[in-house]
C-alpha positions in Angstrom: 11.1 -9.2 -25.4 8.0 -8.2 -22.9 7.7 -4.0 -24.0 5.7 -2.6 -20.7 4.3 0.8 -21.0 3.1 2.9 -18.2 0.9 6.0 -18.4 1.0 8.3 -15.4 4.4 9.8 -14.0 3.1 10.1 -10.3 3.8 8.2 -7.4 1.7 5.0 -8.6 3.7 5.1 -12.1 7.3 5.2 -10.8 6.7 2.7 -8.3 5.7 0.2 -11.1 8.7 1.0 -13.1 11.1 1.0 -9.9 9.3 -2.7 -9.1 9.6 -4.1 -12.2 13.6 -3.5 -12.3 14.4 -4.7 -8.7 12.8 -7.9 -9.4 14.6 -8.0 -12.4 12.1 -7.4 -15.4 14.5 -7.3 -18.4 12.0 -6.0 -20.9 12.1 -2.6 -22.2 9.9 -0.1 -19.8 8.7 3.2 -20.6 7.1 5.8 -18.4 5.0 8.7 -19.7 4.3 11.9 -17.9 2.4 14.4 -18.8 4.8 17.2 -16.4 7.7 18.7 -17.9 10.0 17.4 -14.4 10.6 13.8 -13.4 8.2 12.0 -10.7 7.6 13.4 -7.9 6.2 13.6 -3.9 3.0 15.5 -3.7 2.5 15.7 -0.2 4.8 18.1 0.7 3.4 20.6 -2.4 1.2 22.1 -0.1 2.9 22.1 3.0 6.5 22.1 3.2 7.5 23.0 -0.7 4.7 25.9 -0.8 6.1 27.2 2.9 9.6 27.4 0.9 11.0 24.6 3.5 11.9 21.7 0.8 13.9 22.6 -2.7 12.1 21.4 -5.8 14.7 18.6 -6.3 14.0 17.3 -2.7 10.3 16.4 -4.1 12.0 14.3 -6.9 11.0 10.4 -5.9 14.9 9.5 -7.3 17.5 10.8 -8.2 17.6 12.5 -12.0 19.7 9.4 -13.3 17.5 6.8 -11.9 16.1 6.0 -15.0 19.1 6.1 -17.6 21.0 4.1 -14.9 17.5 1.7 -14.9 17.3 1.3 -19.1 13.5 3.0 -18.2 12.4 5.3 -21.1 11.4 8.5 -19.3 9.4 10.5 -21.6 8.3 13.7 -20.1 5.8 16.6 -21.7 4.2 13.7 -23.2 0.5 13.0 -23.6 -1.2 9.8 -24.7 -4.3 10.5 -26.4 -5.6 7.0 -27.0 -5.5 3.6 -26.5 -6.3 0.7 -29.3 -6.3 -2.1 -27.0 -7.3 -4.7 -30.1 -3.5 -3.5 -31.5 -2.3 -3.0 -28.2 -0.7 -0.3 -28.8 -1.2 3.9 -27.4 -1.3 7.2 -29.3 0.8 10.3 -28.3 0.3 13.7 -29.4 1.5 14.2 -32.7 0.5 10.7 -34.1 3.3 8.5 -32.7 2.7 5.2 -31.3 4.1 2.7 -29.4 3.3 -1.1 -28.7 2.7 -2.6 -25.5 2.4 -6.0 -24.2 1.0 -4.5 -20.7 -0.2 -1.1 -20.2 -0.3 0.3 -16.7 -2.6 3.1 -16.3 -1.3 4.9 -13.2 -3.4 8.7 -14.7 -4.4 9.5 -11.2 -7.0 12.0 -10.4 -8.0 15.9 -11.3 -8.7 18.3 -9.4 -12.6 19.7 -9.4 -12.9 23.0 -10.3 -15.6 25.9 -10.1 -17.5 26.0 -13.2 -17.0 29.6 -15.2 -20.6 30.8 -15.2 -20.1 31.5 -11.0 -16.1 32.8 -11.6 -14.0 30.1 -12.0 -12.3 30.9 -14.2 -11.1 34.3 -13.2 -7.3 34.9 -12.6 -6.1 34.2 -9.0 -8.1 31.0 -8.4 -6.0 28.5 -7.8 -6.4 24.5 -7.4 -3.7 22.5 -5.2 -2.8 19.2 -6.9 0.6 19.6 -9.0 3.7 21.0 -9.0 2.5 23.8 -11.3 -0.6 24.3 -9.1 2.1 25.3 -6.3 4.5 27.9 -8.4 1.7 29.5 -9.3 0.2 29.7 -6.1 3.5 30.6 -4.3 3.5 34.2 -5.2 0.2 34.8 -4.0 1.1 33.6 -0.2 1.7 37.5 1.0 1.2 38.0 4.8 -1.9 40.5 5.2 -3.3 39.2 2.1 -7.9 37.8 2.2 -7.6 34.5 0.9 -10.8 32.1 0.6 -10.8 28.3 0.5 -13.5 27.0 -0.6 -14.1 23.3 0.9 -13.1 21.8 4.2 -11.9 18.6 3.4 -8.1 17.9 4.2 -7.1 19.4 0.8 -8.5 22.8 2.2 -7.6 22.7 5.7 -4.0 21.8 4.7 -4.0 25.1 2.3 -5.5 27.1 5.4 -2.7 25.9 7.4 0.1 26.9 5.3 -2.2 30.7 4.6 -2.2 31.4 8.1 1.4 30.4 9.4 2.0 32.7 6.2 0.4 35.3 7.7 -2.4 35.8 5.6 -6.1 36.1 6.4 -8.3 33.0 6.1 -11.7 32.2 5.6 -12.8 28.6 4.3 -16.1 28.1 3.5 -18.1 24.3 4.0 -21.2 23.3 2.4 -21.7 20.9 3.9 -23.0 20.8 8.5 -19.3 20.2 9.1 -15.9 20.4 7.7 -14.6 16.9 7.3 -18.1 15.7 7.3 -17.5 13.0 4.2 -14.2 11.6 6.0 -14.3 11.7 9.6 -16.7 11.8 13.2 -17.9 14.8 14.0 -15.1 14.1 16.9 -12.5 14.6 14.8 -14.0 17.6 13.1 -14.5 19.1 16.4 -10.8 18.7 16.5 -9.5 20.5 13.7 -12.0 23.1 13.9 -10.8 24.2 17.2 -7.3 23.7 16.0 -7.5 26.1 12.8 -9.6 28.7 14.7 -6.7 28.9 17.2 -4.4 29.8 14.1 -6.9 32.4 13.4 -8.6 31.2 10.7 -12.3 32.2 10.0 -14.6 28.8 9.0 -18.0 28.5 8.0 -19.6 25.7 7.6 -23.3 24.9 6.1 -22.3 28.0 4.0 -21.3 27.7 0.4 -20.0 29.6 -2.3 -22.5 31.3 -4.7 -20.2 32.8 -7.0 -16.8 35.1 -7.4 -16.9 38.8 -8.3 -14.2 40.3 -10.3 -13.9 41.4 -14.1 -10.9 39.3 -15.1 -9.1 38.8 -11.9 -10.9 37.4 -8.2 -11.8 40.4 -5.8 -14.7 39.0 -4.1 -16.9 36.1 -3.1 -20.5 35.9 -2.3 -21.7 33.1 -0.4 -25.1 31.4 -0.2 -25.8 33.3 2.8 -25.8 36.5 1.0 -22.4 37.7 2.1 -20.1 39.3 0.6 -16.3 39.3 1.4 -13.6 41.4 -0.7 -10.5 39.0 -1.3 -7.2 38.5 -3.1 -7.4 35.2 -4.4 -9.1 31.9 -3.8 -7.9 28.2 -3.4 -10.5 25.8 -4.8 -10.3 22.5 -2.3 -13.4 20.7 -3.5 -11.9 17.4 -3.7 -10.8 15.2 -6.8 -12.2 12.8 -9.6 -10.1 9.7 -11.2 -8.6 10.1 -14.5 -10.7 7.9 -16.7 -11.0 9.3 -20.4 -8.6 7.4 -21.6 -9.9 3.7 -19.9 -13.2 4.8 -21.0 -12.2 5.6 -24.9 -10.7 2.2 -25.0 -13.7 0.1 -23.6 -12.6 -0.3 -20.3 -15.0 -1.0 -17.7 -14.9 2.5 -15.4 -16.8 3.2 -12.4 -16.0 5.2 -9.2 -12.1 5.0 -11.2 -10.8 2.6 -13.6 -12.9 -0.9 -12.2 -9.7 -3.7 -11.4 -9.5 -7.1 -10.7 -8.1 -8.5 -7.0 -4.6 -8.7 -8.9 -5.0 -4.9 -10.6 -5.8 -6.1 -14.1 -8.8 -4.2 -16.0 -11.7 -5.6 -17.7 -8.6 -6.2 -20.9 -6.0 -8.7 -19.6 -3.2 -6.6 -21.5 -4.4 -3.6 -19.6 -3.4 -2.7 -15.6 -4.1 0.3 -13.3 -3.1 1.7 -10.1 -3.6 4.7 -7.6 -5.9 7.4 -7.3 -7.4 6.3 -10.6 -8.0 2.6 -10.3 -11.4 1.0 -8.3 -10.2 -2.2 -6.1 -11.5 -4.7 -4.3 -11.9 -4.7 -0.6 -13.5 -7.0 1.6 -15.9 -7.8 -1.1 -16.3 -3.8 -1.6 -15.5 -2.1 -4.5 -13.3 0.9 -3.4 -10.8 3.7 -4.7 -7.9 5.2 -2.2 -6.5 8.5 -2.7 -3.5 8.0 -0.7 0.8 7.2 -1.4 0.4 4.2 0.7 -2.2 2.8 -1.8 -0.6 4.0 -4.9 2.8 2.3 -4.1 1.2 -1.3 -2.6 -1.3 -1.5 -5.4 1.5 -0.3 -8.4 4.4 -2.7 -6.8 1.6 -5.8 -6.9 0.9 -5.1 -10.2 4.7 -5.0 -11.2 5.0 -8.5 -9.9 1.7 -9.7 -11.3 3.3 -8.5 -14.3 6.1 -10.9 -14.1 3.6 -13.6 -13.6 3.6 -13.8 -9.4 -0.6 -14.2 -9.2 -0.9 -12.1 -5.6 -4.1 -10.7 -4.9 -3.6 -7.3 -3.7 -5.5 -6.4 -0.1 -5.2 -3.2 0.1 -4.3 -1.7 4.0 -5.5 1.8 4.7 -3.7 4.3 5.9 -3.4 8.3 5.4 -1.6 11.2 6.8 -2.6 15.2 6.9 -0.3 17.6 8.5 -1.3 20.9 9.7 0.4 23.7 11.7 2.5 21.2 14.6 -0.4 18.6 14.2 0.2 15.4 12.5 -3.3 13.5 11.4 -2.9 9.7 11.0 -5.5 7.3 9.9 -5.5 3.7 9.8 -9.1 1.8 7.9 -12.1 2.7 6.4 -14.7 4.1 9.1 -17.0 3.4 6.4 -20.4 2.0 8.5 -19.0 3.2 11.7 -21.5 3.1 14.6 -19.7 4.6 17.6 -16.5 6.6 18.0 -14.6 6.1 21.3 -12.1 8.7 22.2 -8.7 7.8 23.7 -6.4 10.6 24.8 -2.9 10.8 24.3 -0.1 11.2 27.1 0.9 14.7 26.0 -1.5 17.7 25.7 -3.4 17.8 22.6 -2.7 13.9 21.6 -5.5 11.9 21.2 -7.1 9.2 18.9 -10.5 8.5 17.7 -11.6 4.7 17.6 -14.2 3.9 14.9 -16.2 0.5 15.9 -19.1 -1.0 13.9 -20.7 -2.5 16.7 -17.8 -4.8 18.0 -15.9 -4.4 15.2 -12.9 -1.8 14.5 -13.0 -0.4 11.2 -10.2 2.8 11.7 -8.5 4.7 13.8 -7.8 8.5 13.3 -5.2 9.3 15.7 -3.8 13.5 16.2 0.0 13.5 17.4 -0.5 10.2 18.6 1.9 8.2 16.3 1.8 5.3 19.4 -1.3 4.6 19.2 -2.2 4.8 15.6 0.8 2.1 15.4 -1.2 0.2 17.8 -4.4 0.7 15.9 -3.2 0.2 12.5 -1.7 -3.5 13.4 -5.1 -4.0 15.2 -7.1 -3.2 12.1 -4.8 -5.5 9.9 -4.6 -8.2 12.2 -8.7 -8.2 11.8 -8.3 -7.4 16.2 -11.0 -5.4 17.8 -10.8 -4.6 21.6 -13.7 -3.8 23.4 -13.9 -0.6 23.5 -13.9 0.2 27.2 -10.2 -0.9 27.2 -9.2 1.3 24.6 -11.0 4.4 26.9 -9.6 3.4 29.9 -6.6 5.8 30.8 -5.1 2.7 32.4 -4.9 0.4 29.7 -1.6 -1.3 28.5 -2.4 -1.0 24.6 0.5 -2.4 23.3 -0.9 -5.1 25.1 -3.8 -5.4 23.5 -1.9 -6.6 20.3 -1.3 -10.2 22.2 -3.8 -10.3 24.3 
């Protein structure tokens, strides 16, 4: 009998599991998570479930007797603190092993954190990345209250978001010329700039964090500037690295994540990975996507690659940010982009942003404009790429453009 272990309770390591059943695996499966609750959405942690408008059990990706019901050995509260790939088998706390004859390392990523020496570690500063990230964050949402984010990628501005429809006073502070500036045109930050200063929120950008003041517990923040503001707590958004210790322990090769083959095998044939942890290959690109859409493509072809199917896995780009009444959608990479052309929508505040490389579309990032990114989206996978004076033409027919 095939025994198939997977590391990582998120959304990358259920989806294996789930896979491997409906195709019908009939090995013996076990799932690891380090959480004490079953897998779960993360999403919705920082909008809905932290705005107190989804129920704990509503994140849950199945229901609690999924797994029982699925002969899928859940074991929660569990941590794996080594792989022998040579006796293919994994460690977990307290000396117990287990034998594998695939591993799947779906470990995800961890959130960066401020180092100690500038206040990091002082109670009431608070990453958002897990379930226990948001109960403890919860209490602090109090309308009235200073908060400070620090970072303005979509993990901060989704945290200023919920802090200001909570009522609370915001300022998020950017290091870098522009909030966004890694991910998206200076069209799109324009965007959401104007958007979260509507809500009230204070952003400054070009303007770090030099360290936090307090004792024990946050009161303050100075900022590279020289300023000084007094605050309540702080919510570190500074982005994410992979979870790698354990591939790179065992000898795996690790790069930018945990480096995979076109079919999500690792440098050792016995040894898969998916998700926000695992590198993959894109149009000849080495690549790593921090998105559900990714984690449940790449984990479901490596449940049937598992089973012996041999599909490459292309992976298809797409992401999703909501803030305040404002749904972000992205379809592609606008790595290499050249020009951004700007369609608007047909209600006010709708519009989309059209990266090109030259003739090329690369992406699409499209603001309560679901049409269009549709349109977009099956553009970008269909390796289409208008010319972009139809797609700024108010008159254009773009479904059209998907047949002409």
């Amino acid at each position: 009998m095939t025994d198939v272990v997977v590391v990582g309770a998120g959304q990358a390591g259920a989806s294996v599991v789930a896979k491997l059943r409906a195709e019908g695996f009939a090995g013996t499966i076990t799932l690891i998570g380090a959480e004490k609750v079953p897998p779960y959405q993360r999403p919705p942690l920082s909008k809905a479930y932290l705005l107190g408008d989804m129920a704990q059990e509503r994140l849950y990706l199945r229901p609690a007797g999924f797994y029982a019901d699925q002969d899928i050995a859940l074991r929660l509260d569990t941590r794996v603190v080594a792989i022998d790939p040579a006796a293919q088998t994994i460690t977990l706390t307290g000396d117990e092993t287990l034998r594998y004859d695939h591993l799947v390392l779906a470990t995800g990523a961890h959130p960066r954190t401020l180092p100690a020496a500038i206040g990091g570690t002082l109670d009431g500063v608070y990453a958002m990345r897990d379930l226990a990230d948001a109960d403890a964050l919860a209490p602090e949402l109090v309308a009235g209250r200073q908060v400070l984010i620090v970072g303005g990628g979509y993990i901060g501005l989704e945290a200023a978001a919920v802090a200001a429809k909570r009522g609370l006073r915001v300022t998020l502070v950017e290091m870098a010329d522009r909030i966004l500036q890694r991910v998206a045109a200076p069209q799109t930050s324009d965007y959401f700039r104007a958007l979260h200063r509507a809500h009230g929120v204070t952003i400054r950008e070009s303007v770090g964090l030099d360290r936090l003041l307090g004792d024990t517990r946050v009161t303050g923040a100075r900022l590279t500037d020289g300023t000084e503001l007094s605050i309540d707590f702080a919510i570190v958004g500074a982005g994410v690295t992979p979870a790698t210790v354990l591939a790179d322990s065992a000898g795996l090769h690790v790069g930018n994540g945990i480096t995979t083959d076109s079919h999500g095998r690792t440098s050792d044939p016995h040894i898969w990975a998916a998700g926000d942890c695992a590198s993959c290959l894109f149009h000849g690109n080495r690549i790593r996507l921090e998105s559900v859409g990714n984690a449940i493509d790449q984990a479901e072809a490596v449940a049937l690659n598992i089973m012996g199917r041999d599909l490459p896995y292309l992976p298809k780009p797409w992401f999703w940010s909501d803030q305040y009444d404002c749904k972000l959608q992205i379809a592609g990479l606008n790595t290499g982009y050249t020009h951004v052309h700007l369609r608007k929508g047909e209600t006010p505040g709708s519009q989309s942003h059209w990266y090109y490389r030259g003739a090329d579309l690369l992406a699409v990032d499209a603001m309560n404009d679901p049409r269009n990114y549709m349109i977009g989206k099956r553009l970008i996978e269909a390796g289409r790429s208008p010319d972009p004076a139809l797609i700024i033409a108010p008159a254009t027919d773009m479904k059209a453009l998907l047949t002409a």
